[in-house]
N, C-alpha and C positions, 0 to 999 in steps of 0.2 A: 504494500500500500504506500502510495507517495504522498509525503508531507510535506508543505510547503511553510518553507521562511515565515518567520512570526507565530508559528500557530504554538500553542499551550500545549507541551509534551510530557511525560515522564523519560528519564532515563536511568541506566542500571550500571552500576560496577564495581567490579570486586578491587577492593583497596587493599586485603590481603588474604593471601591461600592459608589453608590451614595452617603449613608447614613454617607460616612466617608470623604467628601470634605470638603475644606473650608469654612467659612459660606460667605464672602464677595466675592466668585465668582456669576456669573449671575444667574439667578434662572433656565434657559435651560441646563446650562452644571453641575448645582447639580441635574439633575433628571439621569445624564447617568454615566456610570464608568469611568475612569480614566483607559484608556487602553494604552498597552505598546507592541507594534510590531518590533522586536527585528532578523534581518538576522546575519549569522553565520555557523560556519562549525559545524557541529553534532559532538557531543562526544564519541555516544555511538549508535548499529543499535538499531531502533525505526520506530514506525505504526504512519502513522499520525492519530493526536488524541491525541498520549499520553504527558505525561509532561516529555522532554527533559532538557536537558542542552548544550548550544553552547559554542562556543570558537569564539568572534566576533571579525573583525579587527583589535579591538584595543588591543587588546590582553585579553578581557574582557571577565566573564562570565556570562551567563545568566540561567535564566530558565523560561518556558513557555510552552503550547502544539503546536506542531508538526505541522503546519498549510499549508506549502508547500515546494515540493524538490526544487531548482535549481528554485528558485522565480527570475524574472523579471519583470522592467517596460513595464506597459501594456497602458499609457497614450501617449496623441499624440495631432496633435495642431490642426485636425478639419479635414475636407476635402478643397481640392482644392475650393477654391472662385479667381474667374478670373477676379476680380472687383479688387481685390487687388494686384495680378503684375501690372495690369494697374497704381495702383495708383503708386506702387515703380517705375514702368518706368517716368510716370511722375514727381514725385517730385526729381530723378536724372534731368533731363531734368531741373526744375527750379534751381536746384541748383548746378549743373555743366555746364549745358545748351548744355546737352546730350552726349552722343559720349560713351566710354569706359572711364571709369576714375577707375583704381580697384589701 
């Protein structure tokens, strides 16, 4: 897919391999890389895949490969549980001892 100049990107890179971590971190996170996920305006058009360069908020640069255009949060807080307005209704109720109090 081709991306063009200025558009809002994600990019990805590994800052270190396993084999180059500190020795006094845990022995779970010396077996994986030391990766670096990096949003930004593209520099230049590019395929995702390739190794880019951004221009990120801060006025900073980066570089990393191409990993998505016009990236958003995709996380969320669950589905509706109907157990739990009940509870916020009731604990206004103890602690206001109900009515509208905003």
């Amino acid at each position: 897919m081709r991306v063009e100049k200025g558009t809002w990107v994600k990019i990805h890179d590994i800052l270190l391999k396993p084999e180059k971590r500190a020795p006094q971190i845990p022995e779970d996170t010396k077996k994986v890389p030391l990766e670096m996920w990096t949003k930004g305006f593209l520099l230049e058009d590019a395929n995702i895949g390739d190794t880019v360069e951004v221009k990120t908020i801060t006025n900073r640069t980066a570089v990393g490969t191409l990993v998505e255009a016009n990236p958003y949060y995709e996380h969320d807080f669950g589905k509706f549980i109907p157990e739990l307005l009940q509870i916020g209704i009731q604990l206004k109720e103890i602690l206001w001892g109900g009515g509208d109090h905003e």
